[in-house]
C-alpha positions, -999 to 999 in steps of 0.1 A, spaced: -121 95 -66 -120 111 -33 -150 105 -8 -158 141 6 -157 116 42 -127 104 35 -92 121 37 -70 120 5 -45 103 23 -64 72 32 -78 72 2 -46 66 -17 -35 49 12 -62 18 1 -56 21 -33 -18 15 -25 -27 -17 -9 -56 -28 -30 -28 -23 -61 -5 -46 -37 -32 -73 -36 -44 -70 -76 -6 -73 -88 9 -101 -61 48 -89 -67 69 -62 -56 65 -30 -73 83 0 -79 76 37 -70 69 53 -102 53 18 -114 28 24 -81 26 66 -95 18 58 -125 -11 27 -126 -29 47 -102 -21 80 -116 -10 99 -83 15 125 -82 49 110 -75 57 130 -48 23 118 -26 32 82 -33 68 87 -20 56 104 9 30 76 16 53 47 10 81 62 33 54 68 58 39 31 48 76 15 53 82 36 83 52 17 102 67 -17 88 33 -20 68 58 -17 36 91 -40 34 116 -12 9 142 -39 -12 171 -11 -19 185 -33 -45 157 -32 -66 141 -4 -53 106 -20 -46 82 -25 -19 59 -54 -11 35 -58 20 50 -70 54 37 -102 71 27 -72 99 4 -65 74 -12 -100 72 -16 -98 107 -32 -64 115 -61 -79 90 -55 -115 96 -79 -119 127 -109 -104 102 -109 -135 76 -112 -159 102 -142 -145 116 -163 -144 80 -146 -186 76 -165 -199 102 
């Protein structure tokens, strides 16, 4: 559900990720479409854009993406501060 604060994009943007962190594997396009029930064509557009800013690693053997380590970084810095 879309947030009337929040744009759809980041919206599906976070639920991307969040399905990145529940499954822990590489996953495919329409796998990613289909468990969270976007439109193909908006998940293609956001993982191209996703894999584009090296957020997304794109295997073209098996045709599926998994989080970068730039990832890890970009949010790394936030765990340590609530490990203290």
């Amino acid at each position: 559900m879309v947030r009337a604060s929040v744009s759809q994009s980041v919206e599906r943007t976070v639920q991307i990720l969040a399905l990145f962190e529940a499954e822990r594997r590489p996953l495919p396009r329409l796998f990613i479409a289909d468990a969270l029930d976007m439109p193909r064509s908006s998940v293609a557009a956001l993982l191209q854009g996703l894999t584009e800013l090296d957020i997304l690693l794109l295997d073209r053997r098996t045709q599926t993406y998994f989080p970068t380590a730039r990832l890890g970084r970009l949010a790394g810095w936030i765990d340590q501060l609530f490990s203290v």
